[in-house]
C-alpha positions as a Markdown table, in Angstrom:
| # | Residue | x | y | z |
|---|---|---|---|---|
| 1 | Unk | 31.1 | 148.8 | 69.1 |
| 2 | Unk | 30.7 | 152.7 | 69.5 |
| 3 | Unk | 30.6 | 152.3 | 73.4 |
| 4 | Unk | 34.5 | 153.9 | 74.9 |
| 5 | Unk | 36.7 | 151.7 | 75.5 |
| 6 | Unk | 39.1 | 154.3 | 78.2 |
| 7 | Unk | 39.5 | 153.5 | 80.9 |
| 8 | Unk | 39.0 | 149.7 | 80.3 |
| 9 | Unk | 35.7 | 148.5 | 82.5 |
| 10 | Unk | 37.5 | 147.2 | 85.9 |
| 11 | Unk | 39.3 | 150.3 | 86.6 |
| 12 | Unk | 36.4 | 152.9 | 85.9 |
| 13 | Unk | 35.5 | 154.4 | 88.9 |
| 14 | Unk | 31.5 | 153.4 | 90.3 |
| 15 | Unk | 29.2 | 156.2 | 89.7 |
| 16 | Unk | 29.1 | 156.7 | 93.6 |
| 17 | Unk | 32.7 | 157.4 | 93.7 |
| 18 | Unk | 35.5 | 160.0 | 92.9 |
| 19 | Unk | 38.8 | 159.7 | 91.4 |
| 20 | Unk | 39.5 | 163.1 | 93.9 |
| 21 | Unk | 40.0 | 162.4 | 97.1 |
| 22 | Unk | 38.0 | 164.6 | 99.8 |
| 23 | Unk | 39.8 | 167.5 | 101.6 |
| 24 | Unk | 39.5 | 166.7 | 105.2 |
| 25 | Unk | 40.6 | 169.8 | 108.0 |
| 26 | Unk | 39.4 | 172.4 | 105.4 |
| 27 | Unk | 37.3 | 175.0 | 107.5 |
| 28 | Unk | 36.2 | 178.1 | 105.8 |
| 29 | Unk | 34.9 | 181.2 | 107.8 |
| 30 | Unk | 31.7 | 181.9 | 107.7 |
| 31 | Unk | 31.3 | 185.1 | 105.0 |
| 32 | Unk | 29.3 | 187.1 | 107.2 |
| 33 | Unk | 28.6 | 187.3 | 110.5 |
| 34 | Unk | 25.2 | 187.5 | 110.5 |
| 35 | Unk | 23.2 | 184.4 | 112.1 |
| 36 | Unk | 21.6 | 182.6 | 109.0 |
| 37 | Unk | 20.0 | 179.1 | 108.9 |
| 38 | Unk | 21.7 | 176.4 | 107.0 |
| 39 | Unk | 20.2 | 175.7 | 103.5 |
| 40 | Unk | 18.0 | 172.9 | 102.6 |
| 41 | Unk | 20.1 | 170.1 | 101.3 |
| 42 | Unk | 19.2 | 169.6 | 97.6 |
| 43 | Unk | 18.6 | 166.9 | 95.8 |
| 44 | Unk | 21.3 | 164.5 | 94.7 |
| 45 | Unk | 22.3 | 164.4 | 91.4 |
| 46 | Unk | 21.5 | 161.1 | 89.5 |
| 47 | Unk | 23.4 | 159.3 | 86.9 |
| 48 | Unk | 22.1 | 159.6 | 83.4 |
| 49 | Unk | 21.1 | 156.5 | 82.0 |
| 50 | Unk | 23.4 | 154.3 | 80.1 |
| 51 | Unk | 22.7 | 154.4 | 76.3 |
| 52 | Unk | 22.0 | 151.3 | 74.5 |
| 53 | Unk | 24.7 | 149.5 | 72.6 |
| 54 | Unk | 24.0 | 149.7 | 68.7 |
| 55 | Unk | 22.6 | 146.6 | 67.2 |
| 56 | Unk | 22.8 | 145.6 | 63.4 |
| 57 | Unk | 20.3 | 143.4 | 61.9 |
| 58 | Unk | 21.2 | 141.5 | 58.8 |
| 59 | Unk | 19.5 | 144.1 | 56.9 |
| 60 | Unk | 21.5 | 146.9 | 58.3 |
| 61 | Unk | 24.6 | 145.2 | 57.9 |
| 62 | Unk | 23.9 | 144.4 | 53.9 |
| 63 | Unk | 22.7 | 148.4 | 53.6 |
| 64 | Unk | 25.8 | 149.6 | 55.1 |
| 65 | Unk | 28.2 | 147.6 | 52.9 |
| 66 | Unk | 26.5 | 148.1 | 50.0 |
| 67 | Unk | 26.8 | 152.0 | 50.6 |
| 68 | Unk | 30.3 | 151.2 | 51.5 |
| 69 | Unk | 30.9 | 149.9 | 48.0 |
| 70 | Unk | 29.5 | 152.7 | 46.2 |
| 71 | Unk | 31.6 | 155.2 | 48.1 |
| 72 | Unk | 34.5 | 153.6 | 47.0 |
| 73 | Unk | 33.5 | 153.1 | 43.8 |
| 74 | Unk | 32.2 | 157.0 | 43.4 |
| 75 | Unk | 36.0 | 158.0 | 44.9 |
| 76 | Unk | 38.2 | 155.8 | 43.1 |
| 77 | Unk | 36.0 | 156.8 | 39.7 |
| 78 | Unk | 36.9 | 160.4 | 40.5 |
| 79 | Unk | 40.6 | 159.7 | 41.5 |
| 80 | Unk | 41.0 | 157.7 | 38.5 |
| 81 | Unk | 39.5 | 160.7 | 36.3 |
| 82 | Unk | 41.7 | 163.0 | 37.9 |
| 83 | Unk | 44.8 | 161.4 | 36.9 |
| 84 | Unk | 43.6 | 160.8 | 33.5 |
| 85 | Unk | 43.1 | 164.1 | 33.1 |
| 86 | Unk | 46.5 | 164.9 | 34.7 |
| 87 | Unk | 48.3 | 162.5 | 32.6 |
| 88 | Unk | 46.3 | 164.3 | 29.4 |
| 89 | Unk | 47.7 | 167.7 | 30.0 |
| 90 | Unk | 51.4 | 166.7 | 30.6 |
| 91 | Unk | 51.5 | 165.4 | 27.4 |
| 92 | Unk | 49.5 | 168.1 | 26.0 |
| 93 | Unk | 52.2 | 169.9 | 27.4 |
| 94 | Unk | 55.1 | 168.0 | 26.3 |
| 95 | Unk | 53.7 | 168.3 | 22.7 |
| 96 | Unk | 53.4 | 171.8 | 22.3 |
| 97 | Unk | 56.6 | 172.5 | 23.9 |
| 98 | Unk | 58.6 | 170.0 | 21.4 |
| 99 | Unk | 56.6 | 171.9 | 18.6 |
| 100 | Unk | 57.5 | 175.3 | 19.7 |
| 101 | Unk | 61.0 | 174.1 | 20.0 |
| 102 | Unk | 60.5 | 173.5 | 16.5 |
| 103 | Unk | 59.4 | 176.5 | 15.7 |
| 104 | Unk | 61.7 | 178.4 | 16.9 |
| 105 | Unk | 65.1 | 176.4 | 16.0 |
| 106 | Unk | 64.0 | 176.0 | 12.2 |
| 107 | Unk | 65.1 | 179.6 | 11.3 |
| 108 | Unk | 68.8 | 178.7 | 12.5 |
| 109 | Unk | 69.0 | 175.8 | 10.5 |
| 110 | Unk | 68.7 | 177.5 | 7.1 |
């Protein structure tokens, strides 16, 4: 499930090849001309080993939808309250504007 699924399986390349292709007729001058041996060939480099695909027990799977639920139900309690409260102060809003319209428009009645 979290294992990648690019590039699909039958087109990855094997871990003993390369997607580069080796430059052939490449020489490069020696930088100095001092007589030196050649190095020791190292060691070559291994492959680390492939990690093991994530398994869910029934247990697992129960725990992870029941924290699923509650997430959801945490965010859409705080979404909900944020409207609410949204919704509270517009009309807060509306009512204290039509009473300072009120306010102010009595004097040119009279």
């Amino acid at each position: 499930m979290f294992t990648p699924k690019i590039p699909p399986p039958d087109t990855a390349p094997t871990p003993g090849t390369s997607l580069v292709p080796p430059l052939t007729g490449l020489v490069h001058p020696p930088a100095c001309t001092c007589r030196h041996t050649p190095a020791a060939p190292t060691a070559p480099v291994t492959a680390a080993p492939a990690r093991p695909a994530v398994q869910f027990t029934p247990g697992s799977l129960l725990v992870a939808a029941a924290g699923g639920t509650a997430v959801v139900l945490v965010v859409g309690t705080v979404l909900v309250s944020m409207l609410l409260a949204t919704a509270i102060t517009a009309a807060s809003v509306a009512v204290c504007a039509v009473v300072l319209r009120s306010l102010l428009n009595r004097p040119n009645n009279r």
